[in-house]
N, C-alpha and C positions, 0 to 999 in steps of 0.2 A: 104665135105666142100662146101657152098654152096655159098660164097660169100667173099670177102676180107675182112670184117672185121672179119669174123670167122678166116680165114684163119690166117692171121696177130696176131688173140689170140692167137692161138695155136702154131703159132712158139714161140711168146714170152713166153709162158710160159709152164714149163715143166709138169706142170700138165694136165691130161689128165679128159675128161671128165668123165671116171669113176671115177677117183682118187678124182677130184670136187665134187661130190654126197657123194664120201663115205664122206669127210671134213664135208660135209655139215650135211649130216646124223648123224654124230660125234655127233656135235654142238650141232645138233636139241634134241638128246637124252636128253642131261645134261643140255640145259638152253632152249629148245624152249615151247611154251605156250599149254600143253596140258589139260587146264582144264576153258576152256572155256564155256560156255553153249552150241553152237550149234555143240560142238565135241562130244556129250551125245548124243545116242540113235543116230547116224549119221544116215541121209535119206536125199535124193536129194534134197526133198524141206526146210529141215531144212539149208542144205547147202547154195543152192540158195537164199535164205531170207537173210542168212547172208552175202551172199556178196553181194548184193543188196544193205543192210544196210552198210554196209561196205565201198564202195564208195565215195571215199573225207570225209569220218568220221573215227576219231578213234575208237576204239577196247573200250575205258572204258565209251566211249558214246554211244555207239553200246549195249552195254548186257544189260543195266533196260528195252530198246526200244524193244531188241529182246527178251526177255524176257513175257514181256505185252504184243506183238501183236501174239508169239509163243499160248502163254495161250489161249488168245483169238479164235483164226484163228490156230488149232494145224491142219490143214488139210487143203489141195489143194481145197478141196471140200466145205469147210468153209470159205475160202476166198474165192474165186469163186463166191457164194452163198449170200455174205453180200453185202449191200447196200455201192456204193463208198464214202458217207460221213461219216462212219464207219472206214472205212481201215482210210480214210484222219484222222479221230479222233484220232487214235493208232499211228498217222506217227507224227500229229500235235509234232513241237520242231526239227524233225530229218533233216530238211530242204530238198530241192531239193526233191519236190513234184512230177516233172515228176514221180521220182523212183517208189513210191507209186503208179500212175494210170497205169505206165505200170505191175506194179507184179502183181495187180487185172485185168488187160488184160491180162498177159500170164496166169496167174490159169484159165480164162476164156475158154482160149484157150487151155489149155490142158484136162481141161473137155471134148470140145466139139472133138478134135481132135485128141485126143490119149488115148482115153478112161478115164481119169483123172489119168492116170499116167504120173508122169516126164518123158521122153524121155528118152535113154540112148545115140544115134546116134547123135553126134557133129553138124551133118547137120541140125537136127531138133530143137536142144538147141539152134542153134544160129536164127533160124526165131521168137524165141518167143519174145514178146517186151523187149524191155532196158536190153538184153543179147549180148553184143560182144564176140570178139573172146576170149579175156583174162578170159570174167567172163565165157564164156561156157566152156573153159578149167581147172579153178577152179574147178567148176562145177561138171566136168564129170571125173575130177583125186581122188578130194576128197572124192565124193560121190559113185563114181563106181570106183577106181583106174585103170582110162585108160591111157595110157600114152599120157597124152596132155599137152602141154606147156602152161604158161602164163605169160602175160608179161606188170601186173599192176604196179605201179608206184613204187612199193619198188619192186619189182625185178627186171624191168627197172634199178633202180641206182646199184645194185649189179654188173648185169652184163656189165653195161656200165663203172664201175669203173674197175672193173675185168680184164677188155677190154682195157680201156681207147679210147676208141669209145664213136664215137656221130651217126654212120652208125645205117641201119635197124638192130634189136637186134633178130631180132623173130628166124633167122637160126642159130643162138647161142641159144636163149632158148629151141629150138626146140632139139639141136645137143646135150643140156646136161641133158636135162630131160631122168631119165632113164625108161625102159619095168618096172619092177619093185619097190615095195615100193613109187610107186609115189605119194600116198595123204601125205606120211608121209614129200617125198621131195618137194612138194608145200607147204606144210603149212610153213617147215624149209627156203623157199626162200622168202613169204611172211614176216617173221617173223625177219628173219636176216634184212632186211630190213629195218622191224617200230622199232627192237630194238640195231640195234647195226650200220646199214651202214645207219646211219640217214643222212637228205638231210643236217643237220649243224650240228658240230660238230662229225664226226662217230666216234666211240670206236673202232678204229684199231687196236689197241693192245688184244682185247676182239676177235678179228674176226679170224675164221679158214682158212678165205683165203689171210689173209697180206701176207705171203710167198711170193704169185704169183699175188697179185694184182699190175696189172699194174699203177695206178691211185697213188696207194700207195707205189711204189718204186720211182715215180717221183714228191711225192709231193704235188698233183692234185688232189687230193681227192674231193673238191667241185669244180673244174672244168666239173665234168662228174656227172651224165650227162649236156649236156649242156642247160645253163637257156634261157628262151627268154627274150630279155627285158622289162624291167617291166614299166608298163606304170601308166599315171596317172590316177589315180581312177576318174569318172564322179559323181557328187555332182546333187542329185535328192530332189526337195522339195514338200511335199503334207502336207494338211490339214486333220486329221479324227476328223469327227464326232461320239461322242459317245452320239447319239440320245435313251433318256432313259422315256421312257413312265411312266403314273403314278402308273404302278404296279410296277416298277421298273427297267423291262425287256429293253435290249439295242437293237437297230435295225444292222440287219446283212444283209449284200447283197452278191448272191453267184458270185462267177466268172464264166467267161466263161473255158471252159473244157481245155482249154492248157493256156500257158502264165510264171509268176513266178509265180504266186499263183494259178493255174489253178485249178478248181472244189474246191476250198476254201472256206471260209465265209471271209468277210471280212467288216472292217468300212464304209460306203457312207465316198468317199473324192474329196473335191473341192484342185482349183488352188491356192483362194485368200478368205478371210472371206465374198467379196461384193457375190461371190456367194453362201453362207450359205440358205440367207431367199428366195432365187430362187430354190434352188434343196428342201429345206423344204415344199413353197410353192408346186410345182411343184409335190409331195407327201400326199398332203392334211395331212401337219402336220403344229401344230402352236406353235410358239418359245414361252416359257414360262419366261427362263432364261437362260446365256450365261454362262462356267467358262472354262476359258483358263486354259490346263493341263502344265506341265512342259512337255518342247520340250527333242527329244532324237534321235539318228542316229542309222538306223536298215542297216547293210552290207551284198549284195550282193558280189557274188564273181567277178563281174565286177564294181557294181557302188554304194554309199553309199546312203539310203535316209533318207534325215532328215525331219522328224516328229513332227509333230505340232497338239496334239489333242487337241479336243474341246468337254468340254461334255454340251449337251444344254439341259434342261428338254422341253420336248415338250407334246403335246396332239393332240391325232390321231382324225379328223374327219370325215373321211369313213373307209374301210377295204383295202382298195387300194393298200397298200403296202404289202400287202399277193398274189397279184397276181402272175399267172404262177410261185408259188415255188422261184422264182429269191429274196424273202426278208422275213425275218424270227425276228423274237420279241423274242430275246433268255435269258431264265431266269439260265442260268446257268447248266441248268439238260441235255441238248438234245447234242448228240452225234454227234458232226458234226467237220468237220476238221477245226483248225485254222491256220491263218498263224500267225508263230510266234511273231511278235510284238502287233498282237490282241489279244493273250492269255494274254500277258503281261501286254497290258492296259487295260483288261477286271479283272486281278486277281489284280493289283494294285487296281481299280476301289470300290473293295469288300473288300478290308483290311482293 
């Protein structure tokens, strides 16, 4: 026992941690989700993609995405290999973009530094980009069944409800992950989690551990784990320009390689419309016609921005905005990453 809040579960409740596994195991048999796409043909980097994607997304928005980018990139070596406004194209919709530049850096890296095989050593999984401890334990149970614990945000509330702890959770997940059968008991701890010990309203009655849950002999079921308070949402305002040449083709500027849209394409956006015929001129492009789009509010998971496009017909007088790659004349065809509210007003745009 490695700490008091473990300690404290296990006096309160008579159940022991093998006893917990086998409940658990029970469950997983008769109702857990074994027909997934990335549970076929299982391989470390089928694995790892999935929980990659998986991250702050659900599971029924997850399989079209892993699905298209599987197809595409069915190999470490193939992603690796592809150009990163590529991967950004297959990712374009699935948000939080970091994810994507780091999977295309860890293939990178497992190319060069372990032959282009996934690791199998927990020390090495976790140096690769945008791999913590939770997802290398995923990882490396489900992919290689090693006994490693994890402790993503639906097993997090199992065992903090289980518990009724708001303490470190990791020497509990650790104490009840067992030697054996364990991709079977991580995916059933994952899963108990997004279907039954939901963060509102959980199906207790449905659950193999009401007996001994602590959270749910006291009633406190959405007390644990504990919420932080919520704050208020910060209200962001920008202009886009959907600057459309007379072939038709709209102007795209890429971003810089980190940020929220980082290595993205994205609209040219001002603060106010007085700056429109300054960033136009300043582009050696000349205003033909103005037409105010309908406004709409695109949400980050800290701040909301609202949206104001503007499509202007214009006409290019040098090549200018071709330079250093940073701006692109995109007719639709060319595979490059969008951020989500430019796909939106670029397919509204064409309907």
């Amino acid at each position: 026992m490695h700490n008091s809040c473990l300690a404290t579960c296990l006096v309160r409740n008579s159940l022991t941690p093998t006893n917990f596994q086998t409940s658990v195991l029970s469950w997983f048999k008769k109702h857990g989700r074994t027909d997934l796409p990335w549970q076929h043909a299982i391989s470390a980097y089928r694995v790892w993609l999935s929980e990659i994607m998986l991250q702050q997304t659900q599971v029924k928005t997850v399989i079209p995405y892993f699905e298209r980018f599987i197809q595409r990139f069915p190999s470490i070596a193939s992603l690796a290999e592809a150009p990163q406004d590529e991967v950004l194209h297959y990712w374009t919709g699935l948000g939080y973009y970091a994810r994507a530049r780091n999977l295309h850096a860890a293939a990178k890296m497992i190319m060069t530094q372990f032959q282009g095989v996934f690791p199998k050593d927990m020390l090495d999984i976790i140096t690769l980009p945008g791999i913590g401890r939770s997802t290398a334990g995923a990882i490396s149970s489900i992919a290689f069944n090693t006994a490693q614990p994890i402790l993503d945000g639906n097993v997090k509330r199992v065992l903090s409800r289980y518990c009724a702890s708001n303490e470190d959770l990791w020497p509990i997940a650790n104490d009840f992950t067992p030697e054996k059968n364990v991709a079977h008991y991580t995916q059933a701890m994952m899963d108990l989690g997004a279907t039954i010990c939901t963060r509102t309203k959980p199906k207790c009655n449905e659950c193999p551990l009401q007996t001994n849950c602590q959270a749910h002999q006291l009633g406190q079921e959405t007390d644990f784990p504990q919420r932080k308070p919520k704050k208020e949402t910060p209200v962001k305002k920008t202009i886009m320009l959907l600057l459309q040449n007379t072939a038709g083709e709209i102007l795209l500027v890429k971003q810089a390689p980190t940020g929220i849209w980082g290595g993205l394409w994205i609209l040219p956006q001002c603060e106010s419309t007085k700056e429109i015929s300054t960033w136009c001129r300043d582009h050696d492009l000349t205003i033909k016609k103005r037409t105010p789009l309908r406004a709409f509010r695109h949400t980050f998971s800290h701040y909301h921005l609202d949206i104001q496009p503007i499509k202007i017909t214009v006409t290019a007088t040098a090549d200018r905005v071709r330079e250093a790659g940073r701006y692109l004349w995109y007719n639709g065809t060319q595979q490059v990453g969008l951020a989500a509210p430019i796909k939106f007003l670029l397919k509204d745009l064409h309907s």
